[in-house]
C-alpha positions in Angstrom: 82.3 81.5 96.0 84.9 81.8 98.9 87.7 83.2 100.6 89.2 80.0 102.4 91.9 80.5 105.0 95.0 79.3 107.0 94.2 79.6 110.0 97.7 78.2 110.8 99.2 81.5 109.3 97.3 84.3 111.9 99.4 84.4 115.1 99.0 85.8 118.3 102.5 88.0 118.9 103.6 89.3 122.3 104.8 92.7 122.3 108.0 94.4 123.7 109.2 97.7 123.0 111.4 98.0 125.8 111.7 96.3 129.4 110.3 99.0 131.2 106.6 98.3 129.3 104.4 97.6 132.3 101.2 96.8 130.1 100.7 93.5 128.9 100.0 93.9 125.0 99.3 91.5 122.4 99.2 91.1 118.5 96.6 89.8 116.1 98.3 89.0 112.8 96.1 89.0 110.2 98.7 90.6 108.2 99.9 87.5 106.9 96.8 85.9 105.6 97.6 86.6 101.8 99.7 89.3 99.8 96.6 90.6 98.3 93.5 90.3 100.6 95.3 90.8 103.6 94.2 91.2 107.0 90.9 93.0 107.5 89.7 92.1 103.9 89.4 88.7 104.2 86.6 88.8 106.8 84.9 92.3 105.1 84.6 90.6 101.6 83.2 86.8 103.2 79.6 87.8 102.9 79.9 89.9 100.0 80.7 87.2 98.1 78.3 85.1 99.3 75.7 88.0 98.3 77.3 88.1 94.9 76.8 84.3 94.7 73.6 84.0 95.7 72.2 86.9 93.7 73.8 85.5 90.5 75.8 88.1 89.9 78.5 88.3 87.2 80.9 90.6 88.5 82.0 93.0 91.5 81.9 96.7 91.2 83.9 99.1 94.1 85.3 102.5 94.8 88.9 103.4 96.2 92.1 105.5 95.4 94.8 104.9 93.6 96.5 102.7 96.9 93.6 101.4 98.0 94.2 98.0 99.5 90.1 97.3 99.4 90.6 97.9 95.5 93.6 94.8 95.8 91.7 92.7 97.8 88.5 92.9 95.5 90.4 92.5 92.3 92.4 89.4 93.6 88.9 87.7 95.3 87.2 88.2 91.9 89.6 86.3 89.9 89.9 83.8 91.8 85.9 83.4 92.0 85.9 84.0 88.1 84.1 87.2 88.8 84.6 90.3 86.5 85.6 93.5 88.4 85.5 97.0 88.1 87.2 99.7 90.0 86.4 103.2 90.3 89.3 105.4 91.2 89.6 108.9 93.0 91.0 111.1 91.2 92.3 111.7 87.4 94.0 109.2 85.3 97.9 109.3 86.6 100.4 109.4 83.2 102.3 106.7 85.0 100.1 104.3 86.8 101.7 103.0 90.5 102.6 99.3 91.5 99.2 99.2 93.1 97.0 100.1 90.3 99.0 97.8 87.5 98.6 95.1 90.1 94.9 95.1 90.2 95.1 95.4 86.3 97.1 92.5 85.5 94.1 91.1 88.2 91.9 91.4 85.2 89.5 94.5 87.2 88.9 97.2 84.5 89.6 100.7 85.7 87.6 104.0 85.9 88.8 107.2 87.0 86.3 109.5 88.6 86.9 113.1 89.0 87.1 114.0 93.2 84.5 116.5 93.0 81.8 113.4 91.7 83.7 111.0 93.7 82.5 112.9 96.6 78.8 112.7 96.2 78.8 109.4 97.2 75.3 108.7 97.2 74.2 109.9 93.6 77.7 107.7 92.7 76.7 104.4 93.7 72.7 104.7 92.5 74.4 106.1 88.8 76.9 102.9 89.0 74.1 100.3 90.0 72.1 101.1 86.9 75.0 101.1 84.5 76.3 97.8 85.8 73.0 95.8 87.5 74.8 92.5 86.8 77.6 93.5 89.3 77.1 93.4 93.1 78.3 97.3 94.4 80.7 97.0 97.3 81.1 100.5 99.1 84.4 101.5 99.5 86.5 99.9 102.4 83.9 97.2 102.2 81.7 99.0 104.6 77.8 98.0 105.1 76.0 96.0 106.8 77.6 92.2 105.4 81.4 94.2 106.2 80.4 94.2 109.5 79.2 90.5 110.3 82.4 89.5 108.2 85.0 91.5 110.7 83.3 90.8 113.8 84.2 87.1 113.2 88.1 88.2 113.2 87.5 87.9 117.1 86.9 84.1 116.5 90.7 83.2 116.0 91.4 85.0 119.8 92.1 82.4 121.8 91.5 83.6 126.0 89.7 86.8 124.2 88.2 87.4 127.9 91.6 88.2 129.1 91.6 91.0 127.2 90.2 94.9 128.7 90.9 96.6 125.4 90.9 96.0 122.1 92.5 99.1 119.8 92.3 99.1 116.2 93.1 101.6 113.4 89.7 102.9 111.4 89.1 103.7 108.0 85.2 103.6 107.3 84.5 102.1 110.7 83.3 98.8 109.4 86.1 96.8 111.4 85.5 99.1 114.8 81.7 98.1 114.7 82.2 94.6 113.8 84.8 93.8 116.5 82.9 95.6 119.2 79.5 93.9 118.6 81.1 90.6 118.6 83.2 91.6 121.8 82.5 90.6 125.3 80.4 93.0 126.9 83.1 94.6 129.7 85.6 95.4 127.0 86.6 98.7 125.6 87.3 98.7 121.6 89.3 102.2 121.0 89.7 103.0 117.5 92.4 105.3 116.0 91.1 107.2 113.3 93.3 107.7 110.2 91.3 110.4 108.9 91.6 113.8 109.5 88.2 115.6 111.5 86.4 112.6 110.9 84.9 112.9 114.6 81.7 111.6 113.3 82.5 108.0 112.9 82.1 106.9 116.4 78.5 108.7 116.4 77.2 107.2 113.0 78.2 103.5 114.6 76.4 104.4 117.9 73.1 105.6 115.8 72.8 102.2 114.3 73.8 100.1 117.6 73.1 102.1 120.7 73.9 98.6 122.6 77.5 99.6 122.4 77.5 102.7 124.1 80.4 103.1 126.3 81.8 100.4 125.2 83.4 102.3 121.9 85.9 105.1 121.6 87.5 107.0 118.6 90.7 108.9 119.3 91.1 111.6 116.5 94.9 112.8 117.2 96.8 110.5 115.4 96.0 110.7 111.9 99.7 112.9 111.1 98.0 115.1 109.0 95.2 112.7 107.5 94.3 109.8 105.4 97.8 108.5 103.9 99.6 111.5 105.5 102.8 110.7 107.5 106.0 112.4 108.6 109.3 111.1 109.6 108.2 111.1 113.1 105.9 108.5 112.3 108.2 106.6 109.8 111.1 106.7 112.2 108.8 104.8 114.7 107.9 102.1 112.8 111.4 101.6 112.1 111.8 101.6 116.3 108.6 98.9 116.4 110.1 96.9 113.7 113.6 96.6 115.0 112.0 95.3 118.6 109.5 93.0 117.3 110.1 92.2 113.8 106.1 93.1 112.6 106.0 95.4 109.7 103.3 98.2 110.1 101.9 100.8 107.4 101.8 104.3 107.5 97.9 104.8 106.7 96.7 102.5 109.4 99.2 100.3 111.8 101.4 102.1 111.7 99.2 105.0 113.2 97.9 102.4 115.3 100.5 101.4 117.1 102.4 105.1 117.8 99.0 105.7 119.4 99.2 102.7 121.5 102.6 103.4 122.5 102.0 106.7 123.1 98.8 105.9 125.2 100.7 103.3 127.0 103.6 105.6 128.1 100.9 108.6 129.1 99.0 106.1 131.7 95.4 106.0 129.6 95.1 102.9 130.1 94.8 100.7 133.9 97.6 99.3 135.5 96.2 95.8 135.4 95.1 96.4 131.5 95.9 93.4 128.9 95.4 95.1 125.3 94.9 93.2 121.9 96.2 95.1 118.7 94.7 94.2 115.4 97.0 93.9 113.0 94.6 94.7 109.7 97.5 94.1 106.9 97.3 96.8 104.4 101.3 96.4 103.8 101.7 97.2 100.1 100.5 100.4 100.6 104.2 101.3 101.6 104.5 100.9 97.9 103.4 104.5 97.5 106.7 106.1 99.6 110.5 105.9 99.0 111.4 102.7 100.3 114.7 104.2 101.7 112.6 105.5 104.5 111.3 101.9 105.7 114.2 99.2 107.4 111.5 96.5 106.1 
């Protein structure tokens, strides 16, 4: 089982939002990997599929909502692994299912709504779905764990010069990303997360309990979530339109396009040195623009 890749399709973009921009930024676009298991997922899914391989496995079995790209990714790598795949979906049954969700049906995964208030107890969740399904290997939602990790921290593997680089900012979900990329960073650089979720303060503390190493050396900023997970406003919206129109890289509301106000915004506000050279990650996630009125996006 595998996830091969074109390593000819992730570039390395400069970007320019306007002349006056006095620090040197660049773009990691894993966003163009594949339509389905884009950016991030490619690397977070690598070793679970080796798991599911090796363990004989018949199927894969993970959690997300109703845009969740994980839930994509998982349903396109298990067909075309001939795996089996089931999904289990926050929230009820919706009368009229999205683009999203008929996708990863016509991917052959078999759907299973799960009330919010179960969906919640995470824990009792997954050790209930791992005895009704012991042939299928249980993928946390988001991918994160322990193999998500080792698979994202080998994103930094297609930075050429990655020493140049003081910071490394990406946008966080579960935090599986942020821990892989700063464990396989060099020592003197600073990964800063942007959190999409709303008072989820914890995240940088939970990855700092299981690798003290990288203390100091990680930072979650909490401020630029725009409400919380899969919130926006036409502030945000507007910007992306502004990044798009002046360097022609799509973003997404729940993550990059979060990411990348932040960095802006950080940029203009002095947080980072004068003499800083900053690597975005561009994690992909771009059909979940699906979910909005396209008439507000220019892309």
């Amino acid at each position: 089982m595998t996830l091969s890749i074109d390593t000819d399709l992730i570039t390395i973009d400069k970007i320019q939002l306007s002349p006056k921009q006095s620090i040197e930024t660049d773009m990691l676009r894993l966003d163009k990997i594949h339509p389905q298991i884009s950016g991030n997922k490619w690397f977070k899914l690598k070793y679970y599929l080796e798991m599911a391989k090796q363990a004989h496995k018949t199927g894969l079995l993970t959690l997300g909502g109703p845009w969740s790209n994980h839930l994509l990714a998982v349903a396109a790598a298990a067909q075309i692994n001939g795996l089996e795949s089931i999904g289990i979906i926050r929230g009820e049954k919706p009368h009229t299912p999205g683009s999203t969700l008929q996708e990863i049906s016509e991917l052959g995964m078999q759907l299973k709504f799960i009330n919010r208030s179960i969906y919640k107890e995470r824990d009792a969740l997954l050790s209930s779905l791992q005895k009704q399904h012991p042939d299928f290997l249980l993928i946390n939602e988001g991918g994160q764990g322990e193999p998500g990790i080792l698979g994202a921290g080998e994103i930094l593997k297609f930075v050429q010069d990655l020493e140049k680089y003081t910071h490394i900012l990406v946008a966080v979900g579960t935090g599986t990303m942020l821990a892989g990329l700063a464990l396989a960073s060099i020592s003197n650089q600073q990964i800063v997360g942007i959190s999409s979720l709303k008072g989820e303060e914890r995240i940088a503390a939970g990855i700092l309990e299981k690798f003290p190493s990288l203390q100091n050396r990680i930072k979650v900023l909490n401020q630029y979530h725009f409400g919380g997970y899969a919130r926006h406003n036409p502030t945000l919206l507007a910007f992306m339109n502004q990044f798009y129109a002046a360097t022609q890289i799509p973003t997404d509301f729940v993550y990059t396009g979060k990411l990348c106000y932040a960095w802006h915004e950080l940029c203009t506000t002095d947080y980072f040195p004068k003499d800083s050279k900053i690597l975005l990650i561009h994690s992909g996630g771009l059909q979940g623009n699906r979910s909005i009125d396209p008439d507000n996006l220019i892309f």
